[in-house]
PDB file as gemmi writes it, atoms N, CA and C in Angstrom:
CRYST1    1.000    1.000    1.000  90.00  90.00  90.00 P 1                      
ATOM      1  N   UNK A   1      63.464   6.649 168.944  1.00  0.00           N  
ATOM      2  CA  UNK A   1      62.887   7.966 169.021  1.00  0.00           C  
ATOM      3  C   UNK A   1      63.838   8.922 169.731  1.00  0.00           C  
ATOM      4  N   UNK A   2      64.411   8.554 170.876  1.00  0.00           N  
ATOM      5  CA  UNK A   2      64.976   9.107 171.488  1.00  0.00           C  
ATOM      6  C   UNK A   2      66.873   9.588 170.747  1.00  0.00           C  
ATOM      7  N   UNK A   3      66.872   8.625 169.522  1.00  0.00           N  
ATOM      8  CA  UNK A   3      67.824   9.526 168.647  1.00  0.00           C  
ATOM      9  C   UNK A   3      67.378  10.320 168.178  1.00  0.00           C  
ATOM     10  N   UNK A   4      66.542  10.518 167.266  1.00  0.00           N  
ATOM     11  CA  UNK A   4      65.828  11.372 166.777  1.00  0.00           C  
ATOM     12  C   UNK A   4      65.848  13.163 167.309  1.00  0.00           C  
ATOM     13  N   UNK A   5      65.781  13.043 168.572  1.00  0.00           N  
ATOM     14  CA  UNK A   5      65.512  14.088 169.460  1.00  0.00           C  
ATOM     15  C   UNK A   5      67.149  14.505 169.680  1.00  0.00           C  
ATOM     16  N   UNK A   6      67.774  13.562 169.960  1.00  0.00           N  
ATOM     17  CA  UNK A   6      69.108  13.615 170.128  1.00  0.00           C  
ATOM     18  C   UNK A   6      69.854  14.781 168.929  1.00  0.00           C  
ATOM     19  N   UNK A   7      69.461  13.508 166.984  1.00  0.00           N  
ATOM     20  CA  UNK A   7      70.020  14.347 166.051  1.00  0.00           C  
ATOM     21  C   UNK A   7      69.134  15.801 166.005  1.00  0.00           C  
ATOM     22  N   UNK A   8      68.019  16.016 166.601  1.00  0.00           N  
ATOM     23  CA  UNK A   8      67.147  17.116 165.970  1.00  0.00           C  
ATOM     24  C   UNK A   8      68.017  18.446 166.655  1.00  0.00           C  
ATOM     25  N   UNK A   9      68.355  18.063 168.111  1.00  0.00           N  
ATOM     26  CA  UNK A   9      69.019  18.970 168.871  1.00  0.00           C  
ATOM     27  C   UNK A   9      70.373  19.189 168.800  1.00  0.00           C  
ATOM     28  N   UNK A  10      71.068  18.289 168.007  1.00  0.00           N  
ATOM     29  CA  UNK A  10      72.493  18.569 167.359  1.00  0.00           C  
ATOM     30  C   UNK A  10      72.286  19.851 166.329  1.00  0.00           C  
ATOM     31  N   UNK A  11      71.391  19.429 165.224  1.00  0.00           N  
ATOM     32  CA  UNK A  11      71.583  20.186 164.217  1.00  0.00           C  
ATOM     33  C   UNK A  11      70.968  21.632 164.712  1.00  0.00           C  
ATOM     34  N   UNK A  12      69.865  21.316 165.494  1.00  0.00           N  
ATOM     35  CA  UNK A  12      69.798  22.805 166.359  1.00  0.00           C  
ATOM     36  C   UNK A  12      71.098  23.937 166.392  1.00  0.00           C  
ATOM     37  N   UNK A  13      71.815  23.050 167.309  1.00  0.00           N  
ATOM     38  CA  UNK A  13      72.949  23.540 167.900  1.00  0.00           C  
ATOM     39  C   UNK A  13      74.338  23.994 167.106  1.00  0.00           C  
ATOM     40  N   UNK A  14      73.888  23.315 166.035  1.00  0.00           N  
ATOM     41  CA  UNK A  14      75.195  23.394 165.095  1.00  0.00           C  
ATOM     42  C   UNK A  14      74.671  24.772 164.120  1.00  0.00           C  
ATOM     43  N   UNK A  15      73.561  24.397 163.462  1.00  0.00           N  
ATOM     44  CA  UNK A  15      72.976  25.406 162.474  1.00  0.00           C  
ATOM     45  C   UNK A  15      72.139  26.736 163.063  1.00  0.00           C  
ATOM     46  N   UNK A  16      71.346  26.116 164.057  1.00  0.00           N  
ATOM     47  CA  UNK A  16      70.266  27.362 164.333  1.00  0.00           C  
ATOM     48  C   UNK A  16      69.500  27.004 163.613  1.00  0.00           C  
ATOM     49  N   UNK A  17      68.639  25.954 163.120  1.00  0.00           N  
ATOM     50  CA  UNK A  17      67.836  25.919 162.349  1.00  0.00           C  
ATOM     51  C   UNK A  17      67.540  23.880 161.976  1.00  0.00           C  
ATOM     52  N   UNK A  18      66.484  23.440 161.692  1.00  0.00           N  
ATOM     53  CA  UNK A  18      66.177  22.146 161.945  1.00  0.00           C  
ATOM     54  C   UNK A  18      65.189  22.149 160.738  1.00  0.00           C  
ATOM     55  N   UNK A  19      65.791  20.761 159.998  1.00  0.00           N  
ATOM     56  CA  UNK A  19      65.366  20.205 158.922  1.00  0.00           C  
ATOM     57  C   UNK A  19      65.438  18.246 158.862  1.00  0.00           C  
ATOM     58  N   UNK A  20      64.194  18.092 159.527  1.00  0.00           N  
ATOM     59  CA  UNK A  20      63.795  16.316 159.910  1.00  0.00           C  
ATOM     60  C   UNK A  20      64.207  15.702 158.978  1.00  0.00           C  
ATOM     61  N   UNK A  21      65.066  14.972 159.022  1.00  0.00           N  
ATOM     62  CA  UNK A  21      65.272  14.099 157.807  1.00  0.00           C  
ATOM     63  C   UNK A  21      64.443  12.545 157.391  1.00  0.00           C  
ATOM     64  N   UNK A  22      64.062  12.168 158.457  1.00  0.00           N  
ATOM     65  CA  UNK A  22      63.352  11.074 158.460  1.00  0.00           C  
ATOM     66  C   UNK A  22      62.067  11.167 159.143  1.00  0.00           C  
ATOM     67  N   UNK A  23      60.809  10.221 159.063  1.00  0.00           N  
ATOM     68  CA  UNK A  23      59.426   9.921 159.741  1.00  0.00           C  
ATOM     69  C   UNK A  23      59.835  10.627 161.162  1.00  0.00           C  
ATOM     70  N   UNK A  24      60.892   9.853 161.621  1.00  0.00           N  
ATOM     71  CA  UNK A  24      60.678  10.103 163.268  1.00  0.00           C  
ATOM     72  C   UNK A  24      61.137  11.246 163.735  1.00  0.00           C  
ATOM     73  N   UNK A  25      62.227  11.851 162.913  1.00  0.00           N  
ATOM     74  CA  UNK A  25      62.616  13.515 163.268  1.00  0.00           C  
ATOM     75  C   UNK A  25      61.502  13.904 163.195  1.00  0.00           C  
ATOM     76  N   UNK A  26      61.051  14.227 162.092  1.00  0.00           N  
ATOM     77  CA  UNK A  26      59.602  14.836 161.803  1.00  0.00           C  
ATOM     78  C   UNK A  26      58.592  14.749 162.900  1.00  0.00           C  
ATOM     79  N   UNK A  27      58.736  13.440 163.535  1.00  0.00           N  
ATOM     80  CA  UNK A  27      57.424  13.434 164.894  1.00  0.00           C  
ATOM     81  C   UNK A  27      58.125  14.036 165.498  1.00  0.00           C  
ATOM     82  N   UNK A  28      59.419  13.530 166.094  1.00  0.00           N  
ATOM     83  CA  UNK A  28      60.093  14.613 166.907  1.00  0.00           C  
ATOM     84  C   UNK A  28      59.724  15.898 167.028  1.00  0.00           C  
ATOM     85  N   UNK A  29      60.251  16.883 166.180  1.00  0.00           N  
ATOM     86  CA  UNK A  29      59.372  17.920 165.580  1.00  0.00           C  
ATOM     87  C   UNK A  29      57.958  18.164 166.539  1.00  0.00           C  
ATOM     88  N   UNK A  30      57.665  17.435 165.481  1.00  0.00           N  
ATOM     89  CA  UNK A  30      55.822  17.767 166.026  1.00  0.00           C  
ATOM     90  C   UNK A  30      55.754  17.719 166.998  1.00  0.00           C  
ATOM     91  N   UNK A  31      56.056  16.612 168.361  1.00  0.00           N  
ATOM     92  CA  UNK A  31      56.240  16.652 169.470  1.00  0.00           C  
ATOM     93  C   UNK A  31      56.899  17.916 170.515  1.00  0.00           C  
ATOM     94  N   UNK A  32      58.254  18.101 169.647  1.00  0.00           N  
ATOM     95  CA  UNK A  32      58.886  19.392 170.883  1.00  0.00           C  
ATOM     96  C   UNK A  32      57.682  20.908 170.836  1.00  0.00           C  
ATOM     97  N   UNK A  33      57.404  20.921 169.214  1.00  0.00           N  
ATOM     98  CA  UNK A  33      56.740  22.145 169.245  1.00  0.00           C  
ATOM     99  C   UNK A  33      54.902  22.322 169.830  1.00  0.00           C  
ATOM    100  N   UNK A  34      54.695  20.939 169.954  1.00  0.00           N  
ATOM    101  CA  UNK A  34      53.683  20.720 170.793  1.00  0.00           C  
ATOM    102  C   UNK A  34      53.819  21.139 172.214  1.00  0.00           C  
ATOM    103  N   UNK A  35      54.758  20.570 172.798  1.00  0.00           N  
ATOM    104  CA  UNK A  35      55.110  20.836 174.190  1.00  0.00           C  
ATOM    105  C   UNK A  35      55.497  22.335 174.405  1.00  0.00           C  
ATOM    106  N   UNK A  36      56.300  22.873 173.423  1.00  0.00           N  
ATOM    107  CA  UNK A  36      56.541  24.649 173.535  1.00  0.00           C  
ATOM    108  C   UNK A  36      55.292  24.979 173.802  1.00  0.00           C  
ATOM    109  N   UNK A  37      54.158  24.735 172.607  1.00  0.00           N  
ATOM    110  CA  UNK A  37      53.054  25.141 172.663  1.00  0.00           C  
ATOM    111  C   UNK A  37      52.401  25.603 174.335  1.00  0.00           C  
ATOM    112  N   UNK A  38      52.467  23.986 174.637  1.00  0.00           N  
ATOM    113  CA  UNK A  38      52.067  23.801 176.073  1.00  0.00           C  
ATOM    114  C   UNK A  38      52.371  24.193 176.989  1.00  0.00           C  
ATOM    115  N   UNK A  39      54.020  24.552 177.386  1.00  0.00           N  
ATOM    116  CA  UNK A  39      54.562  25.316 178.055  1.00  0.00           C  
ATOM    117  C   UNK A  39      54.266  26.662 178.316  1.00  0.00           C  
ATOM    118  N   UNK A  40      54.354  27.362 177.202  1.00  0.00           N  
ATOM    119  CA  UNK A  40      53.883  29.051 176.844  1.00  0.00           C  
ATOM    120  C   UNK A  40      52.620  29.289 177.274  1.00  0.00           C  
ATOM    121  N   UNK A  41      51.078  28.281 177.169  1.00  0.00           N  
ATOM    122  CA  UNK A  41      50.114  28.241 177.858  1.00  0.00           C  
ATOM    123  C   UNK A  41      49.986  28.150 179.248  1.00  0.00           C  
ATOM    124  N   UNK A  42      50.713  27.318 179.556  1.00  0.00           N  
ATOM    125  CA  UNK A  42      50.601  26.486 180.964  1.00  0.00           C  
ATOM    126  C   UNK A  42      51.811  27.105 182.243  1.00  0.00           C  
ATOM    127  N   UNK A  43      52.835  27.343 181.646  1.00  0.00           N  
ATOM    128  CA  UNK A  43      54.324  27.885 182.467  1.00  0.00           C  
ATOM    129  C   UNK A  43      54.728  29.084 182.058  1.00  0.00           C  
ATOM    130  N   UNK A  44      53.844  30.473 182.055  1.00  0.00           N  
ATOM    131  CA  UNK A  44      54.573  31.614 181.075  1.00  0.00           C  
ATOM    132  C   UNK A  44      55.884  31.762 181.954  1.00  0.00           C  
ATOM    133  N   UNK A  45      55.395  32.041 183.363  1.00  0.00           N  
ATOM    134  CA  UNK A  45      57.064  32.115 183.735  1.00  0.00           C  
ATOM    135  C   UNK A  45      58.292  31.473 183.941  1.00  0.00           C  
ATOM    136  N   UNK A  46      57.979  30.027 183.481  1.00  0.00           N  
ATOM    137  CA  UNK A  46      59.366  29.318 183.225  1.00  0.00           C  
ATOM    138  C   UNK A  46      59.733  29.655 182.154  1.00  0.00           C  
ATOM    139  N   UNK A  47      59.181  29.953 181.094  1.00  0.00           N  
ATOM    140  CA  UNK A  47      59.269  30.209 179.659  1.00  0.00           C  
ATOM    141  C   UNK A  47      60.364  31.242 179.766  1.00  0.00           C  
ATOM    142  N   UNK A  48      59.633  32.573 180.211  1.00  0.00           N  
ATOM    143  CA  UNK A  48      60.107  33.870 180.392  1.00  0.00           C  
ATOM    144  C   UNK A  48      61.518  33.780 180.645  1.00  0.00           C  
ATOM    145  N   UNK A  49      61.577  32.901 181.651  1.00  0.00           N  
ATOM    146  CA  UNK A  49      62.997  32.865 182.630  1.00  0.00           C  
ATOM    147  C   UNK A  49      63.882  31.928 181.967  1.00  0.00           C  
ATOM    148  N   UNK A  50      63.954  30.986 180.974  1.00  0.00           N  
ATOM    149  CA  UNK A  50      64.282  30.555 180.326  1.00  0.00           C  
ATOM    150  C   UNK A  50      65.168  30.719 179.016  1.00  0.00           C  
ATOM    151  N   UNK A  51      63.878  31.737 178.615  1.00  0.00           N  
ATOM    152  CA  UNK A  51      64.347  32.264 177.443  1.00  0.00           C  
ATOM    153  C   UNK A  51      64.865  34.084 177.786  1.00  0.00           C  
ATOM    154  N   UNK A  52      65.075  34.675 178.237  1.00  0.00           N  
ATOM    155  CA  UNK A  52      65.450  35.665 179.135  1.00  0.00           C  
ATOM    156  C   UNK A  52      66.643  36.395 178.468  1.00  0.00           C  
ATOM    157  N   UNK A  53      67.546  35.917 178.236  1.00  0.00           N  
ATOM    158  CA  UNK A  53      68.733  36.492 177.680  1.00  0.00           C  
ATOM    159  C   UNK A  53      69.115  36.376 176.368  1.00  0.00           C  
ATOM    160  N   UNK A  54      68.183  35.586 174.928  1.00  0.00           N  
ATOM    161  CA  UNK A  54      68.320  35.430 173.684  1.00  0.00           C  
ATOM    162  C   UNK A  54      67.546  36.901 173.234  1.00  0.00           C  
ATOM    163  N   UNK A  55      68.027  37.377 172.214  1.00  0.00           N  
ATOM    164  CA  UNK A  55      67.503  38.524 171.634  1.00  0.00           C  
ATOM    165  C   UNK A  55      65.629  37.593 170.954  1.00  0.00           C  
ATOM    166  N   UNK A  56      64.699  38.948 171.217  1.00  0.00           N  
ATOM    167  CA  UNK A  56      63.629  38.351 170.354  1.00  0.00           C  
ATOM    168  C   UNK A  56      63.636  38.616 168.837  1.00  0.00           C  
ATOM    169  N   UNK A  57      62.946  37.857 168.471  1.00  0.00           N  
ATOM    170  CA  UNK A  57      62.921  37.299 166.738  1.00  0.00           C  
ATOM    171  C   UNK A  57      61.448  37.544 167.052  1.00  0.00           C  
ATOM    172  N   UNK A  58      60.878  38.214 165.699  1.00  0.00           N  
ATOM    173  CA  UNK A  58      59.475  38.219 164.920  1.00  0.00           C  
ATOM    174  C   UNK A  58      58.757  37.139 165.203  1.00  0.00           C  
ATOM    175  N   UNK A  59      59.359  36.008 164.977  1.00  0.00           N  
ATOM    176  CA  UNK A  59      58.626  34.756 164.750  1.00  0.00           C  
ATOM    177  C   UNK A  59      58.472  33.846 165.855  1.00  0.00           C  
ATOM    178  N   UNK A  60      59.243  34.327 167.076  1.00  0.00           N  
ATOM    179  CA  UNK A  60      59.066  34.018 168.517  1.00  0.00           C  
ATOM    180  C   UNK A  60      57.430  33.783 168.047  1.00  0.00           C  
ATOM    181  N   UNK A  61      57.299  32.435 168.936  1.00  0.00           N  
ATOM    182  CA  UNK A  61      55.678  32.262 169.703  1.00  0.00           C  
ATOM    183  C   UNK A  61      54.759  31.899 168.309  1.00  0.00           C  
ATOM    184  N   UNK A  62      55.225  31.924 166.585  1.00  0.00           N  
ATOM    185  CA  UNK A  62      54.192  31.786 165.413  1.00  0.00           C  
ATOM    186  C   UNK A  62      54.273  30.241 165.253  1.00  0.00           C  
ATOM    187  N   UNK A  63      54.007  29.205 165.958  1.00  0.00           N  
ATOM    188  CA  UNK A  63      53.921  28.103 166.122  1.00  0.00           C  
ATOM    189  C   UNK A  63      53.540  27.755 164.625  1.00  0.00           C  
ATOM    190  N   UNK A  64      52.798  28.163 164.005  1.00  0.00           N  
ATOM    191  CA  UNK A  64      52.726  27.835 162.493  1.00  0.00           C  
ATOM    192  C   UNK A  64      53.684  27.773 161.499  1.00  0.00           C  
ATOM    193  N   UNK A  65      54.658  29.140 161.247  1.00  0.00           N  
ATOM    194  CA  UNK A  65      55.799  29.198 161.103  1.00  0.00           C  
ATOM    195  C   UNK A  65      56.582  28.101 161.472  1.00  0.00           C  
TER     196      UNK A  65                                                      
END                                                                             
């Protein structure tokens, strides 16, 4: 699992953009954007401070998307 997370955050980093290739990327997936979820509820100001210096995007925060 813990590759998984590994390749998900490569291709992050390389592309800007993430496409699971297998079962467990895919949980991966489901998992990080669960925890964003949770974060943004639970920590707005770590969030804030975190994300602080990236320009905002539309789709910031559309967890559905």
């Amino acid at each position: 699992m813990a590759r998984c997370f590994d390749d998900l955050a490569a291709e992050l980093a390389e592309t800007h953009a993430v496409r699971p290739l297998c079962t467990g990327e895919e949980m991966a997936l489901h998992l990080g954007i669960d925890r964003a979820k949770s974060l943004t509820r639970n920590r707005p100001c770590l969030v804030a401070e975190t994300v602080e210096d990236p320009s905002e995007d539309r789709r910031d925060f559309d967890w559905d998307w």
